[in-house]
N, C-alpha and C positions, 0 to 999 in steps of 0.2 A: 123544706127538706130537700138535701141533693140527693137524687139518683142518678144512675147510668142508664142515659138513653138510647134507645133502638136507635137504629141504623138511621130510616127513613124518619122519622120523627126528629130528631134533630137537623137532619137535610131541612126537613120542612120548616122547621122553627129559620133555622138559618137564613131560607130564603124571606120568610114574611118579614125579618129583623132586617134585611138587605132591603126590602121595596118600603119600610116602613109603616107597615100594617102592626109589627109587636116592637113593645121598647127593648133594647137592649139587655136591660135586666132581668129580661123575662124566665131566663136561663142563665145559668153561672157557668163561668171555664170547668170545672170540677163534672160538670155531669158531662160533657164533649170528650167523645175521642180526639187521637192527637193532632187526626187532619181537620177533625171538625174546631179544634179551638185554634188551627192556625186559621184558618178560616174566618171563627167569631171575632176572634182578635181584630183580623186585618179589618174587617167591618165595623168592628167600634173605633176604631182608632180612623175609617176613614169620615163617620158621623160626627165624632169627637172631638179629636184633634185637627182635621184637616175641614170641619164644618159642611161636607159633600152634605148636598139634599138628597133623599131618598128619591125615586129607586138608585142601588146601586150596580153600575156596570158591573157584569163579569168579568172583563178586562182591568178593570180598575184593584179590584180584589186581587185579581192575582198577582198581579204587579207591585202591589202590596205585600203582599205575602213572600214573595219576591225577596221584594228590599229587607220587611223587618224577618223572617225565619229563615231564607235559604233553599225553601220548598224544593221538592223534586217537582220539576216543568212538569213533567206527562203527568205524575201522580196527580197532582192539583188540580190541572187541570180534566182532567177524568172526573174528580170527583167534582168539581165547580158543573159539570154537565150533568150529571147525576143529582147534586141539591135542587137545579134548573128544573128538574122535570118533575118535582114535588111542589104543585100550586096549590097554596090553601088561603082561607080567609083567617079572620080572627078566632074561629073557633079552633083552631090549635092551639091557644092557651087552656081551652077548655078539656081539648087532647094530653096536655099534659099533666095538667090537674089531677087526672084520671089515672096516669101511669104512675106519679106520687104518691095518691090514695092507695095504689093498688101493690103497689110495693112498700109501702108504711104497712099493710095487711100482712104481707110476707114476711117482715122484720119483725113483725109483734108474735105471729105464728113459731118464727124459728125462736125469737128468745123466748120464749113461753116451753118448747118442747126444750130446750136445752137445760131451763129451769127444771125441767118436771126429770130428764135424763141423769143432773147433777143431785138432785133431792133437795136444792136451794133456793128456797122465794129471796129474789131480789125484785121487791118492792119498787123501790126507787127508780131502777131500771123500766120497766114496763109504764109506770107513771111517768117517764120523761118520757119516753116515745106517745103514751094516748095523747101528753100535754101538746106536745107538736100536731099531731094530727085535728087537734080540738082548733089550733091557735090559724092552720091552714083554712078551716070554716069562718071564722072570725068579721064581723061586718068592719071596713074600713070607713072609719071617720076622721076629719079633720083632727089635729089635734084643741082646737078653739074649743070645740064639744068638748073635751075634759075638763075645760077649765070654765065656776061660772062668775058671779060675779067677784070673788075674790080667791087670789093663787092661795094653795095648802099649804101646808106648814109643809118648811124646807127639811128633806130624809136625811137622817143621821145614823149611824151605826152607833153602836154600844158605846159608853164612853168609857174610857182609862184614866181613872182615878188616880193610879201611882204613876203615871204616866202621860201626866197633861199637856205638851209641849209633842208630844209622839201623837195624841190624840185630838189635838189644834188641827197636827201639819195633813191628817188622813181622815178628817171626818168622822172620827167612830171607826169601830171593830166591826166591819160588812162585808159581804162578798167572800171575797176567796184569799188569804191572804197566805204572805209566803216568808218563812225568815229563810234565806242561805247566807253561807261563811263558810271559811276554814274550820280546822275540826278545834273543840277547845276553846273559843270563844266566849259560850255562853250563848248559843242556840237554845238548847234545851232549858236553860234558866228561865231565857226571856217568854219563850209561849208557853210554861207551866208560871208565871208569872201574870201573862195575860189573862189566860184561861182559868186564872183563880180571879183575878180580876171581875172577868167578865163575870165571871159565877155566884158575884154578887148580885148581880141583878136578873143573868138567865141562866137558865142549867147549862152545863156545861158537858160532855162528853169527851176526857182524853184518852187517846189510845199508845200506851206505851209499847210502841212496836222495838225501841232498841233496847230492850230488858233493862232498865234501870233498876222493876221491880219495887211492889206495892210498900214494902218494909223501909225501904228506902226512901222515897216519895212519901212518906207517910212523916216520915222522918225531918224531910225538908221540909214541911207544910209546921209542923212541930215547931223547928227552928224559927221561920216566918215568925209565927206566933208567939215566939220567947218564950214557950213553953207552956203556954195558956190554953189550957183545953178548953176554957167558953170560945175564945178568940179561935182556937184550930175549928170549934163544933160549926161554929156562923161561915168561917173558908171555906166551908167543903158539905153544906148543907143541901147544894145544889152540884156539886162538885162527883160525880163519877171516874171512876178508874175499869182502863180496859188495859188487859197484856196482848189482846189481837181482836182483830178487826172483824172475824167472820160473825159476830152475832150484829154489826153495824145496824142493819133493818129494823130485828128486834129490839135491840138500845132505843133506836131511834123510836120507837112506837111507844114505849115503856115508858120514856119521858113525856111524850106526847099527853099520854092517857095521864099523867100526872102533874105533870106543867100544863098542859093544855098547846094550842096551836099558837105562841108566840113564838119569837128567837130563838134559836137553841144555837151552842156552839160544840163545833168538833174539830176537836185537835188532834193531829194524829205527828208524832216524832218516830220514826220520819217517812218522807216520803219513799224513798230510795230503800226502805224494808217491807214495803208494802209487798202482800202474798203477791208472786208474778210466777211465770211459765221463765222458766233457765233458755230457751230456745229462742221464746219472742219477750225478751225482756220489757225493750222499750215500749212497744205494742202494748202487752200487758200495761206500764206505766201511766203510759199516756190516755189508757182506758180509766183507768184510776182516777185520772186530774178530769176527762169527762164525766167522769158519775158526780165528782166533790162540785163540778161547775153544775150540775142540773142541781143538784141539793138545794143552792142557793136560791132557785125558783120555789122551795117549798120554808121560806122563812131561815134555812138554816146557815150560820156564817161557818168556813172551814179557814180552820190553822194550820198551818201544816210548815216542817219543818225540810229543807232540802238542803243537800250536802254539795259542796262546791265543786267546781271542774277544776285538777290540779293547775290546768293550763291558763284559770284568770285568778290564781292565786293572789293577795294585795290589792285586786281591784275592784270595782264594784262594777260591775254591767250586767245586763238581762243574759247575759251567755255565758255568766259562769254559774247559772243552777244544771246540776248533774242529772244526766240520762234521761234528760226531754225535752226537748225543743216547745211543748205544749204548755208548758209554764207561763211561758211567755205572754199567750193568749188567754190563757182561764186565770191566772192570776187578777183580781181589783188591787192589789198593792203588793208588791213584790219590793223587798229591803236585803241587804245584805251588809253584815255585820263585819268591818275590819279593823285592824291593829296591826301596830310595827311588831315586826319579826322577834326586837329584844327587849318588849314589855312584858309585865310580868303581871299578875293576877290583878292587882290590886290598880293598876295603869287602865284608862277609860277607855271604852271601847266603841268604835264611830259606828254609827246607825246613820247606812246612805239607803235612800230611798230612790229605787230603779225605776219604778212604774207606782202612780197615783192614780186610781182611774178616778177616784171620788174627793180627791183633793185636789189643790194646786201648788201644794209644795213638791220639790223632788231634791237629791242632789245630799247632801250632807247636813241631816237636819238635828240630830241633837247626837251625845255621847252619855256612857250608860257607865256607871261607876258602880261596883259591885257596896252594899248597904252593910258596912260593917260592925249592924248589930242585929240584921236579921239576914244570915247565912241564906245564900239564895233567893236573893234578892236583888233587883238594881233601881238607884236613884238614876235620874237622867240631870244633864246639863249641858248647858247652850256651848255649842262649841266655839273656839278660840276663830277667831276669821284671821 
């Protein structure tokens, strides 16, 4: 867990990281004030990069500090005299251990009363934070210890039946997964396609936050089917429908108590209508893609639909999903769906794959051809090289 550390307590780490008493790691740039990570900076980059043996000079640092930030002379060094006169041994890791503990107490207390203020258990929330704090106790073993005399069977995500060549290049439906594109595409197709997919084999949870509306989607699952109420019963026998998001927890439990604790999937279209504050839009957002990343620690895979930045329109990069830069990071596969400007419906649609964290494919991996005899549907094929 990162926190914001005291004044003297990051001096002090500082200096045991300088003489070589703590490793570097011991501490991340994110808990340092600004002079203390020009500071940590220059210290790992003189261990690092330039191989100095511990202890290290205070001249050396500064002069460092110097080169790679621009530091103010006095400021820096004031404060270089000041970490100087915090001597500790190793048990300032044990000093910080303790400030993490004790601020993980704080952060469980405030969301807890903020839950009890809004009238709303969020479950998920509270269980990601004890899970962190369970995971900080944790005995450190080899990894050799996990493994004994023969390796497990290799982890797979859900597989994609209608979609074998999509579900070669990524391993299975796991983790956190992302469609963006232009609007019109066939976003919303492809993960109410998956997510019936996947719903063969685990329950599924979708959240139609852009009002498509159940009469409609009822409608599509119809066509799917060709009209075949056994065939529609068996799609959606595991298959839920949500118009919003706020009963998420109890969804999630309801399944739980009925599936039991395997896989579950939740889709939600889209991201970018997710309930948010008008004022801290992105904040809100980006709260969102953290709750859907801790989920994943509880067995459950997230779908989620995101809407493109006008400005990488045509293209495929990790920077054109709209209104969060945190995509990028919580995302395990992130793809983004394109087509030329004067195609027209029936004209195949390229499936480039931006980020694979659980495969090795990337890049422009198959194209999606609307199924024209089950409306809302796509076959895939190997694209033209």
């Amino acid at each position: 867990m990162k926190i914001k550390l005291a004044a003297d307590l990051e001096k002090a780490l500082l200096r045991s990281i300088a003489e070589g008493i703590c490793r570097p790691d011991v501490v991340s740039p994110e808990e340092l004030s600004p002079m203390a990570r020009h500071a940590y900076e220059s210290i790992c980059h003189l261990l690092k990069k330039k191989k100095v043996e511990p202890p290290l000079p205070p001249a050396s640092i500064y002069l460092t500090a110097q080169n790679l930030f621009g530091v103010d002379p006095d400021d820096f060094k004031s404060y270089l005299r000041s970490f100087d006169s915090l001597e500790t041994g190793r048990e300032v890791q044990d000093i910080l251990r303790s400030a993490r503990e004790k601020q993980m107490l704080v952060r469980l207390i405030n969301t807890a009363g903020e839950q009890l203020t809004n009238g709303h258990l969020d479950v998920a929330e509270i269980e990601g934070l004890v899970n962190i704090t369970a995971h900080n106790g944790d005995k450190l073993n080899a990894l050799s210890a996990s493994v004994d005399t023969e390796f497990p069977v290799p982890p797979t995500g859900v597989p994609l039946n209608s979609l074998p060549t999509l579900s070669d290049a990524t391993n299975g439906l796991i983790g956190v997964w992302i469609i963006g594109g232009e609007p019109g595409l066939g976003k919303s197709t492809l993960a109410f396609q998956l997510a019936l997919d996947a719903g063969q084999k685990v329950p599924s949870l979708y959240y139609d936050l852009d009002g498509t509306g159940f009469v409609w989607l009822i409608d599509r699952v119809r066509r799917i089917a060709k009209g075949d109420i056994k065939k529609f019963k068996k799609l959606t026998s595991r298959f839920h429908l949500r118009d919003n998001i706020h009963t998420l927890e109890d969804d999630i439990h309801a399944v739980r108590r009925e599936h039991g604790d395997g896989p579950l999937l939740i889709a939600i279209d889209s991201l970018q209508t997710l309930p948010s504050s008008i004022k801290y839009r992105k904040e809100s957002l980006d709260s969102w893609i953290h709750k859907f990343k801790n989920l994943t620690k509880q067995n459950i895979i997230v779908l989620a639909i995101s809407e493109q930045n006008r400005a990488h329109y045509g293209e495929a990069t990790m920077g054109g999903f709209k209104g969060s830069g945190d995509i990028e990071y919580a995302g395990s596969l992130c793809m983004q769906l394109l087509q030329d400007d004067d195609a027209d419906e029936n004209d195949p649609v390229e499936v480039h794959i931006v980020k694979n964290r659980h495969g090795t494919k990337k890049g422009h991996v198959i194209d999606l051809v609307r199924d024209q005899t089950r409306e809302f549907w796509f076959n895939e094929e190997r694209p033209i090289r």
